[in-house]
C-alpha positions in Angstrom: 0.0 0.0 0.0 1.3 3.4 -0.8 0.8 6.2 1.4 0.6 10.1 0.6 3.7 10.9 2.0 5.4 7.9 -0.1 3.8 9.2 -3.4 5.1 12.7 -2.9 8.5 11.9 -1.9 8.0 9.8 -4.9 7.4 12.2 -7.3 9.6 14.0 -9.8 8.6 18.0 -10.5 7.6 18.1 -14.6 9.8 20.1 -17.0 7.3 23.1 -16.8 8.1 22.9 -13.1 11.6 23.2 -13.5 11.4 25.7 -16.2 9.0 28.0 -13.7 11.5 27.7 -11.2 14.9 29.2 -13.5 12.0 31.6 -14.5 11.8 33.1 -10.6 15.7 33.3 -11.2 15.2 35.9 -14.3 14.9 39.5 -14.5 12.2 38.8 -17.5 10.4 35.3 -17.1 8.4 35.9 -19.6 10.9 36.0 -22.6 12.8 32.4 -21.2 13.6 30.3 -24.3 14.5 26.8 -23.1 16.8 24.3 -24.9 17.9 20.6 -23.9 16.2 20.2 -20.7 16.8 16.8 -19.7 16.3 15.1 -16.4 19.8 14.5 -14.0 20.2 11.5 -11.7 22.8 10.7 -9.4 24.8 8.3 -8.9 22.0 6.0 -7.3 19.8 6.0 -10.1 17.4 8.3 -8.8 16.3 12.3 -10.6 17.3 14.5 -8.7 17.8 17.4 -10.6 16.9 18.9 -14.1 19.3 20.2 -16.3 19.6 22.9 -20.0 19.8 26.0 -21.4 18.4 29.2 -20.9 18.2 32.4 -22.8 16.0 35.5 -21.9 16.2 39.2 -21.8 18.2 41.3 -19.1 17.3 44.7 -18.0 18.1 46.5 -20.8 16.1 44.5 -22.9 18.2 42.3 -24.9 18.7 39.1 -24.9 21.8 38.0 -23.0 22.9 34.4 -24.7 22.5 31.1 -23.5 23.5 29.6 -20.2 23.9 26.8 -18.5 20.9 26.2 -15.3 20.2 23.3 -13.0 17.4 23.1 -10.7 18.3 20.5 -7.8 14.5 19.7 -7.0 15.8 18.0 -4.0 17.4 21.0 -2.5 14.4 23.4 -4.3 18.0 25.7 -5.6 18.0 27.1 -9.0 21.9 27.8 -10.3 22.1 29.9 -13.8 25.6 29.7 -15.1 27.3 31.8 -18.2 28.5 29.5 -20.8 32.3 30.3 -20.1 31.9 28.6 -16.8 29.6 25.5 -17.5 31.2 22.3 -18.8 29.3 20.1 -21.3 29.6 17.3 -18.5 27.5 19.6 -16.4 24.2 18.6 -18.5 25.4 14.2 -19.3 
């Protein structure tokens, strides 16, 4: 029998839930454009994370180039990294 609390520590956030969350992150959500947002998991086997690109507008309006984000569901952190410091290994 599963309980409540086994189901939700069961389930894994969508990929509109991750994108809402790098979304919070921006200075204008509304112009995210996602690319290659894959699922993560560790070394266990289980997700724990969600992984891609992101490319939106900054304060001046203009868009500001991809970078690298992952959103560690586990943890509930968002980090948004420029390109020049994310690794391809980053996103397996």
């Amino acid at each position: 029998m599963i309980t409540i609390a086994m189901f939700v520590a069961l389930a894994v956030p969508s990929v509109a839930d991750a994108q809402r969350a790098v979304r919070a992150e921006l200075k204008d959500p509304d112009s995210a454009k996602f690319r290659g947002v894959k699922l993560e998991k560790g070394d266990d086997g289980k997700p724990y994370a969600y992984c891609g690109w992101v490319n939106a507008k900054n304060g001046y309006g203009g868009y500001t180039g991809e970078n690298y984000f992952i959103y560690n569901f586990k943890k509930g952190k968002v980090a948004i990294v420029p390109p020049e410091l994310a690794s391809p290994a980053l996103c397996k």
